[in-house]
Every structure is written in structure tokens, then in C-alpha cells.
C-alpha positions, 0 to 999 in steps of 0.5 A, spaced: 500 500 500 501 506 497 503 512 502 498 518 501 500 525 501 494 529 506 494 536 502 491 542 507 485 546 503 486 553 504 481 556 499 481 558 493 487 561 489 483 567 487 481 573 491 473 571 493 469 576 489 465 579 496 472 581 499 473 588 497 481 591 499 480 598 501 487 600 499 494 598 500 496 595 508 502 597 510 503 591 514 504 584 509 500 580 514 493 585 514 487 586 510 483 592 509 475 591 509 470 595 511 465 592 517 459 590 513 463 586 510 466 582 516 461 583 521 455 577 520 460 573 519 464 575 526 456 576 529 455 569 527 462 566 529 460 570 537 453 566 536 455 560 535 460 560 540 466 558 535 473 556 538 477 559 533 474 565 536 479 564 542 485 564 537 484 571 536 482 575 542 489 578 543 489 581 537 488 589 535 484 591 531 484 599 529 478 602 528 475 610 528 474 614 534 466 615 533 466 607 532 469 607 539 465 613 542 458 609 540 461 602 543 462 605 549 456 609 550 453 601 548 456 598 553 455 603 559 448 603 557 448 595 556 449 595 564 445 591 568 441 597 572 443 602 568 
């Protein structure tokens, strides 16, 4: 019997027609999209509480001052007893 050779999928080669790149990252490992398009995705990886999810929890997103002000005004507001 043969030896066989276990190949790992990573995706198609080409760039998926969905995924938009917003402009040229300066870090060769990031890629610019816009929040809608990542959004249902990670909204559907939270609910359905996905362990890679884990794998990226220490990781730095950059996102705008206004983003961040609604995030926190939300999450004091979400309180229990607020």
C-alpha cells in the first residue's frame, strides 16, 4: 500500500469576489475591509460560540474614534441597572 500525501485546503487561489481591499496595508500580514463586510460573519462566529474565536482575542484591531465613542456609550448603557 501506497503512502498518501494529506494536502491542507486553504481556499481558493483567487481573491473571493465579496472581499473588497480598501487600499494598500502597510503591514504584509493585514487586510483592509470595511465592517459590513466582516461583521455577520464575526456576529455569527460570537453566536455560535466558535473556538477559533479564542485564537484571536489578543489581537488589535484599529478602528475610528466615533466607532469607539458609540461602543462605549453601548456598553455603559448595556449595564445591568443602568
Amino acid at each position: 500500500m501506497g503512502l498518501r500525501k494529506l494536502r491542507v485546503y486553504t481556499g481558493p487561489e483567487t481573491e473571493p469576489a465579496g472581499l473588497s481591499l480598501l487600499g494598500e496595508s502597510t503591514d504584509q500580514h493585514g487586510v483592509r475591509v470595511t465592517l459590513g463586510e466582516i461583521l455577520p460573519t464575526l456576529a455569527d462566529a460570537v453566536a455560535s460560540d466558535r473556538t477559533w474565536l479564542t485564537d484571536f482575542e489578543a489581537d488589535e484591531v484599529t478602528i475610528s474614534s466615533d466607532l469607539y465613542d458609540v461602543l462605549q456609550a453601548y456598553r455603559h448603557f448595556r449595564r445591568p441597572g443602568a
